[in-house]
C-alpha positions in Angstrom: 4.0 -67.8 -9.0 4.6 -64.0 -10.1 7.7 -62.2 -10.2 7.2 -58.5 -9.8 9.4 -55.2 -8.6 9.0 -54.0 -4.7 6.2 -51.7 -5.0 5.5 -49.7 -1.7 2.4 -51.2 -1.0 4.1 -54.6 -0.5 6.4 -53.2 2.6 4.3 -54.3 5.7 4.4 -58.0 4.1 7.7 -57.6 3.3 8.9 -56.8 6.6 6.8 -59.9 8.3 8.6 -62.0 5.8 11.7 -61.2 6.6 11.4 -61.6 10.1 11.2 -65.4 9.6 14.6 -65.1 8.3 16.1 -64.4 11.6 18.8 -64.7 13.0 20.5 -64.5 9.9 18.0 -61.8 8.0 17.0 -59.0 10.2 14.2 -56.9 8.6 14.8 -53.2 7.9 13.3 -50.2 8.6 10.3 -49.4 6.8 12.0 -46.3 5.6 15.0 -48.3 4.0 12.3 -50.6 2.2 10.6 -47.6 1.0 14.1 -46.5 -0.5 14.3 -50.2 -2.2 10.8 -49.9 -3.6 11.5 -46.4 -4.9 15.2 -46.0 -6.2 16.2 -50.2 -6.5 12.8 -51.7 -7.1 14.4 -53.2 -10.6 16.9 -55.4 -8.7 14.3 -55.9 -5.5 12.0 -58.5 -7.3 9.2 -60.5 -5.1 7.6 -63.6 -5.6 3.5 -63.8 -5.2 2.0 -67.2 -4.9 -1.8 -66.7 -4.6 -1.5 -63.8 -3.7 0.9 -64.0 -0.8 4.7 -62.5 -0.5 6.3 -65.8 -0.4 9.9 -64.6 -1.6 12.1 -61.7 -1.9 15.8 -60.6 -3.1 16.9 -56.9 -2.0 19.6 -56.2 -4.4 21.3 -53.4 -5.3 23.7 -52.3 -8.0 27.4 -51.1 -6.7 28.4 -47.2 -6.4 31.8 -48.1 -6.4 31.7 -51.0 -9.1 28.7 -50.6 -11.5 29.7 -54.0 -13.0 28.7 -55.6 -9.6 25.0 -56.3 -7.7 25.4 -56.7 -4.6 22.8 -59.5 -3.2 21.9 -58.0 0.0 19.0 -60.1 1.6 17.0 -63.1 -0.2 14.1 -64.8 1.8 12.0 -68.0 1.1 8.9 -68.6 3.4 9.5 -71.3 5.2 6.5 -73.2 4.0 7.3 -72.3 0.2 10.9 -73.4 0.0 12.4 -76.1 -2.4 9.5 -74.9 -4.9 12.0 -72.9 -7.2 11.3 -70.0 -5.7 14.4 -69.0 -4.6 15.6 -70.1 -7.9 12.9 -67.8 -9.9 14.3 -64.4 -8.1 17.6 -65.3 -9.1 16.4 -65.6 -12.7 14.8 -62.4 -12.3 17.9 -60.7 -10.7 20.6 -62.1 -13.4 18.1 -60.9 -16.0 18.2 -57.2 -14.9 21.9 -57.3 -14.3 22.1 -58.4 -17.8 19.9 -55.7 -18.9 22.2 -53.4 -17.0 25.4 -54.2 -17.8 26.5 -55.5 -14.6 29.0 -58.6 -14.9 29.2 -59.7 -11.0 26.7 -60.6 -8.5 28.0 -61.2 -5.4 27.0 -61.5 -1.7 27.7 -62.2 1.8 26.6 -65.0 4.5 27.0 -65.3 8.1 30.1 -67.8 8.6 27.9 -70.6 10.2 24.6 -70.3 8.3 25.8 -74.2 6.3 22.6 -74.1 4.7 23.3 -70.7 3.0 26.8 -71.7 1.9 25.1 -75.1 0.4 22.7 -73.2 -1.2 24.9 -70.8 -2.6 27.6 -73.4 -4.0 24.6 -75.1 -5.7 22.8 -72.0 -7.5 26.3 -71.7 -9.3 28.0 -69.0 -7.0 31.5 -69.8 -6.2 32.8 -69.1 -2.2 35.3 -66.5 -2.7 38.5 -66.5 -1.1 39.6 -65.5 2.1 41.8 -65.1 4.6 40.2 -67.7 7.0 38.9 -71.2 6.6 36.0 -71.8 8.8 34.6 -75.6 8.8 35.3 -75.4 4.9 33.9 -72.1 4.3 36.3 -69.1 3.1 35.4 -65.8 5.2 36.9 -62.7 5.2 37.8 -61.0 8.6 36.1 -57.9 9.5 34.3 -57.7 6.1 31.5 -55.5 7.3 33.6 -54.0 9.7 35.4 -54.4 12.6 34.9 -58.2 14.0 32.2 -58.7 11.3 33.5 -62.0 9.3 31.9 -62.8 6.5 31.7 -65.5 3.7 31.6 -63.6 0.4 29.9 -65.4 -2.7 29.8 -64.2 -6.1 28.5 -65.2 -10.0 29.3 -64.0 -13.4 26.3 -62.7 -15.1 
């Protein structure tokens, strides 16, 4: 496996990996990806196996809180999961927030998507509080905006 930065040339794959994360991961435009691979592609690592996109975290580091990277989408093809995949761009991603200073990671899940939540709990993030408790997972109300719950996770660096 090799752990490299979003370059631009690895958008079209990019974007047919991600659709295999739907319903919960809907892929971007291939204008915001070319913003990722051009102003974040330090906190956007991909993993190659043979070649292939198998994996991918978009992550970006906070405006508002430049302690914080915010975790926006992380994929796993379907036939390359429970290979340490996942678990190799989250080494990647903790290294660079180390390297910049950043003390938080932190991201956000669809209330029902129970695989997330278990995967999240056991990678070491911690469910943060919130002001609802949905089939034992925190969510804040209207997180992302009006009527857009959310369960927030997040990780010391």
């Amino acid at each position: 496996m090799k752990i490299t930065p979003l370059h631009q040339n690895d958008i079209p794959e990019l974007i047919e990996l991600m659709k295999l994360g739907e319903p919960y991961i809907r892929p971007r435009t291939t204008s915001d990806y070319w913003l990722y691979a051009n102003l974040f592609s330090s906190t956007c690592p991909i993993a190659r196996v043979n070649g292939h996109l198998v994996g991918a975290i978009m992550a970006f580091r906070s405006q508002e809180r430049p302690d914080d990277i915010y975790i926006q989408d992380v994929i796993t093809h379907p036939e390359h999961r429970r290979q340490g995949i996942t678990s190799a761009l989250l080494t990647a991603i903790t290294d660079r927030a180390t390297v910049l200073g950043a003390r938080r990671l932190y991201l956000t899940s669809e209330p029902d998507n129970f695989a997330a939540h278990r995967t999240w709990l056991k990678r070491g993030f911690m469910n943060a509080p919130g002001d609802q408790l949905i089939d034992g997972v925190f969510v804040i109300s209207d997180f992302k905006g009006p009527g857009r719950h959310r369960a927030v996770y997040e990780k010391s660096v």
